[in-house]
C-alpha positions in Angstrom: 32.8 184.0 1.4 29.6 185.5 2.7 31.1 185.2 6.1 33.8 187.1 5.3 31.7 190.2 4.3 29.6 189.3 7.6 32.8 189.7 9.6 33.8 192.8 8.0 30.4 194.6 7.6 28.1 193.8 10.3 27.7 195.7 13.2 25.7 194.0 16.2 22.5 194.9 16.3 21.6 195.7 11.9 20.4 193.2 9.9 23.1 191.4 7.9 21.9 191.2 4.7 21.5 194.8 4.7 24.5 195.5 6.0 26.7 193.8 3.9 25.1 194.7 0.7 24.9 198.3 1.8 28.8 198.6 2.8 30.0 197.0 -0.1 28.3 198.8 -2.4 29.4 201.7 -1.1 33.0 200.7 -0.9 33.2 199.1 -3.9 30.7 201.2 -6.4 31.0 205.2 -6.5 28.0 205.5 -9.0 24.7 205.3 -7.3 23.1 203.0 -10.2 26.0 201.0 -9.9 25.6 200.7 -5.9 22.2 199.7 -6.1 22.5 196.8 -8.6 25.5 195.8 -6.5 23.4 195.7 -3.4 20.5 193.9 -5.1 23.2 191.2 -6.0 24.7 190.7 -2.7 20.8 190.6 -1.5 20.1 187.8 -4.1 23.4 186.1 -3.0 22.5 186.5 0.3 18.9 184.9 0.2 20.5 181.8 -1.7 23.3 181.4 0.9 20.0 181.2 3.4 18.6 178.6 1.3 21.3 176.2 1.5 22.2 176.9 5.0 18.8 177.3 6.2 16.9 175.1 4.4 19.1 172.3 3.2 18.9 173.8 0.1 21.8 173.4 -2.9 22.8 175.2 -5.8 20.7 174.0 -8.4 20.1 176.6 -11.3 22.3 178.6 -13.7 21.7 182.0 -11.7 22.4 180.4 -8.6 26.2 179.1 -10.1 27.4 182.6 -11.4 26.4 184.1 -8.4 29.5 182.2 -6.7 31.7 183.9 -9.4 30.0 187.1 -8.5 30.7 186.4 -4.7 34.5 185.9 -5.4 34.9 188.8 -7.2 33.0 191.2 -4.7 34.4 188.6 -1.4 38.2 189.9 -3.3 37.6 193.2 -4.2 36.0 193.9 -1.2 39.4 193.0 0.8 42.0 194.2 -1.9 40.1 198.0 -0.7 40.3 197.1 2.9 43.4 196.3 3.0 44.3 199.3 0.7 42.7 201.5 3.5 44.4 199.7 6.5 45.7 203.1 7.7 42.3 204.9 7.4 40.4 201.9 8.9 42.5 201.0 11.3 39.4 198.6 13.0 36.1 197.5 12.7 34.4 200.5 14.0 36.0 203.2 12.4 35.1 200.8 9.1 31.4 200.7 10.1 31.7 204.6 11.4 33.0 205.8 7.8 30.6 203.5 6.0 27.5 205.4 8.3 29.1 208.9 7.1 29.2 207.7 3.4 25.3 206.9 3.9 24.6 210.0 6.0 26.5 212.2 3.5 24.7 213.9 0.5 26.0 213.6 -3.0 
């Protein structure tokens, strides 16, 4: 599931924890409040997903279990908008283009 917002959000050349967390947030939350707890849980999600794959980690505390439920829900919502918005982002880079504009854009 983390690969799928990997596939969707990252551009080359940012980092992809950012990037992920960042664009869904921003697609997902309109709130800023709400953005940034969203971002700080796709960051935590992140950094246990490393674990494991990195560091032969496993899931091994309560936390670390509902955050798959919390990556289910934000891997689905997260392409229930996409596809929502196929004829707005008809690709990857007008995606990652739009997502720029919503971070460059004041409030």
């Amino acid at each position: 599931m983390v690969t799928c917002l990997e596939n969707c959000l990252t551009p080359g050349d940012s980092p992809i924890k950012a990037s992920i967390a960042e664009g869904c947030a921003i697609l997902l939350k309109k709130e800023l409040e709400d953005r940034l707890k969203l971002r700080e849980i796709i960051s935590d999600i992140y950094e246990t997903r490393s674990k494991i794959v990195h560091r032969g980690g496993s899931i091994a505390i309560e936390s670390e279990k509902s955050q798959l439920a919390d990556l289910r829900l934000i891997a689905q919502d997260l392409l229930a908008i996409l596809i929502s918005r196929i004829d707005e982002f008809g690709n990857k880079k007008d995606l990652l283009n739009w997502i720029l504009s919503q971070k460059l854009t004041s409030s």
